[in-house]
C-alpha positions as CSV (number, residue, x, y, z in Angstrom):
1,X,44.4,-42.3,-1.0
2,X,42.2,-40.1,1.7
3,X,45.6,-39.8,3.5
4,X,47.8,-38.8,0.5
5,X,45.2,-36.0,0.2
6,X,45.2,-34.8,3.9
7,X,49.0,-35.1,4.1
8,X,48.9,-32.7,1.3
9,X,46.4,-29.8,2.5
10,X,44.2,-30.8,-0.4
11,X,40.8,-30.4,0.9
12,X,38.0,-33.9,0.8
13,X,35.0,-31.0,-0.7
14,X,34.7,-31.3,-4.4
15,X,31.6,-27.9,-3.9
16,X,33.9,-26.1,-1.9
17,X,37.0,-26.2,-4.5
18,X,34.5,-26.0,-6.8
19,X,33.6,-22.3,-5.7
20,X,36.9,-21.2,-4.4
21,X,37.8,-22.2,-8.5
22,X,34.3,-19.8,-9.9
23,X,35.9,-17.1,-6.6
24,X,39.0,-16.9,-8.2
25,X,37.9,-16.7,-11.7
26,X,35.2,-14.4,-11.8
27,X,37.0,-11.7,-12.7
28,X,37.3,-13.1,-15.8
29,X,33.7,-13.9,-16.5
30,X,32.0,-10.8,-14.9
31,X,31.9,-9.2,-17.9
32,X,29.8,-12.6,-19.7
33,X,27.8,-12.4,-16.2
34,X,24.0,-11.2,-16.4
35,X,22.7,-9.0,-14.3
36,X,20.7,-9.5,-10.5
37,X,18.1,-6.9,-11.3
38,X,14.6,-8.9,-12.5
39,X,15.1,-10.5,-8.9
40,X,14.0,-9.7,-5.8
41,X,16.4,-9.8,-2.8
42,X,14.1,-12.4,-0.9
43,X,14.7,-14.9,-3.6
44,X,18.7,-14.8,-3.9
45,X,20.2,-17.1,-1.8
46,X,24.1,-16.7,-0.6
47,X,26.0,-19.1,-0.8
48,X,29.5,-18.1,0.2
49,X,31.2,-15.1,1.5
50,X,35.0,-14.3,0.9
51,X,35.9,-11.6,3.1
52,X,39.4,-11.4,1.7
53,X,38.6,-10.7,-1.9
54,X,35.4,-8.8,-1.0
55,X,32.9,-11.0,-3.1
56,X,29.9,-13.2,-2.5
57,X,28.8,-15.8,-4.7
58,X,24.8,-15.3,-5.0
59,X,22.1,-17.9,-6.7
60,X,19.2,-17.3,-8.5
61,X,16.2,-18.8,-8.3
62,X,16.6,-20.2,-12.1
63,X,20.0,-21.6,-10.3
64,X,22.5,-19.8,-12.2
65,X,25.3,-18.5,-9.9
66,X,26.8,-14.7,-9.7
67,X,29.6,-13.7,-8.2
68,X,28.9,-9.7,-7.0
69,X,31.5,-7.2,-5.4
70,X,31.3,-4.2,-3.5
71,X,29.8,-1.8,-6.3
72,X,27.7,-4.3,-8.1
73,X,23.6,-3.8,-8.8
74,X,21.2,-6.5,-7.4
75,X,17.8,-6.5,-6.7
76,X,15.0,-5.6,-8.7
77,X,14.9,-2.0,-6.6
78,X,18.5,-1.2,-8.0
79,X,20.2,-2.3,-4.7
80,X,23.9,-1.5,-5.0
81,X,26.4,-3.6,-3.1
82,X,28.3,-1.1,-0.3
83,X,30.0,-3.9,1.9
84,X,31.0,-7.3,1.6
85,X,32.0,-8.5,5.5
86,X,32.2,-11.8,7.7
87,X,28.4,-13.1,7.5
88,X,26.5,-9.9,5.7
89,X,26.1,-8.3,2.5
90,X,25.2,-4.6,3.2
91,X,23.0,-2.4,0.2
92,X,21.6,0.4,-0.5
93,X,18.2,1.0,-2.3
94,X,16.6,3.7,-3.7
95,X,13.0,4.8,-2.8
96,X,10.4,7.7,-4.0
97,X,11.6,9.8,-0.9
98,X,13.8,7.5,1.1
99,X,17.2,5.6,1.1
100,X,17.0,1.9,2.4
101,X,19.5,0.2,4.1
102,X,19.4,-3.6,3.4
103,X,21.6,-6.0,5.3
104,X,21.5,-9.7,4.5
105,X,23.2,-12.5,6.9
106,X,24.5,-15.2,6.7
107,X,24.2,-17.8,10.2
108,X,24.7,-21.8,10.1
109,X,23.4,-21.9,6.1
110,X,20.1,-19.9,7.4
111,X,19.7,-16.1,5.3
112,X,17.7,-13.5,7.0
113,X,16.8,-9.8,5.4
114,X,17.0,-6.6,7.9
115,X,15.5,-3.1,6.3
116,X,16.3,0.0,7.5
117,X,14.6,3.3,6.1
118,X,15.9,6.5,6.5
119,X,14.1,9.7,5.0
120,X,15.7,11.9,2.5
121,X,15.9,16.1,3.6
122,X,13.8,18.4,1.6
123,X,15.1,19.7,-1.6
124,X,16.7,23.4,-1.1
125,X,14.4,26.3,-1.6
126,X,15.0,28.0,-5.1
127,X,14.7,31.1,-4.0
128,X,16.6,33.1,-2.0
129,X,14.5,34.2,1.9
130,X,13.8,38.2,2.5
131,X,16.4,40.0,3.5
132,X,16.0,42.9,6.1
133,X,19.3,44.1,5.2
134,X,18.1,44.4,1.4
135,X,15.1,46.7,2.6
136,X,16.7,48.8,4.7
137,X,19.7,49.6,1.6
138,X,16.6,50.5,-0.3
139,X,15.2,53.1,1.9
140,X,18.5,55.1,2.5
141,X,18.5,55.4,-1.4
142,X,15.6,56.8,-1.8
143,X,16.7,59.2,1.1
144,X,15.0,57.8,4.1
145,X,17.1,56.5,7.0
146,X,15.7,53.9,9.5
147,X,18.0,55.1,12.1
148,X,16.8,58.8,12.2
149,X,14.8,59.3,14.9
150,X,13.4,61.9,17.0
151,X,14.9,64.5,14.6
């Protein structure tokens, strides 16, 4: 029997057909999916990338299972999903006054979290600077000139 199997490409891993199945499927249970957001990244645990169909299926710590896409919200800061890639899930969060970059890999089952923090620019002023230009129009209308001199 385990040689009927192997001369047929059929894989001996009932979990890893078992995902490959939920990978290919998801799309039609995303919408009945609930969302990542009362958890915290720490606690999420990846369990498989697919580099090809840009997904990663994620677990909760109540155990239910997610299947997330470049795009998706996770994280209880509102992370949002930019790149799905060999061994990393790459977010972006949200802060008072800065953007985070979160990467999470993946190496030989272990998951480790790496934070990067950029600061947001100022706001633009709402009010346009002094202009010398402006004063100097003002002064030849009211018949002085700032280039006469020595007259």
């Amino acid at each position: 029997m385990q040689i009927d199997r192997i001369k047929r490409g059929i894989p001996n891993r009932p979990l890893a057909t078992l995902l490959f199945l939920y990978l290919l499927l998801s799309p039609l249970l995303s919408s009945a999916q609930e969302p990542l957001h009362p958890f915290p990244i720490h606690e999420l645990r990846i369990l498989k990338i697919a580099v090809p169909e840009a997904r990663a299926a994620v677990k909760t710590p109540d155990g239910a299972l997610h299947i997330v896409k470049v795009g998706d919200s996770i994280g209880d800061r509102g992370g949002t999903v930019k790149e799905i890639a060999e061994g990393r899930i790459v977010l972006e969060e949200m802060g008072d006054r800065e953007m985070e970059t979160v990467i999470i890999r993946v190496e030989n089952g272990k998951q480790r979290i790496e934070r990067i923090k950029r600061k947001l620019e100022a706001p633009p002023l709402l009010f346009a600077p002094k202009n010398d230009f402006d004063e100097n129009r003002k002064a030849e209308s009211r018949g002085g000139s700032f280039s006469a001199r020595g007259k």
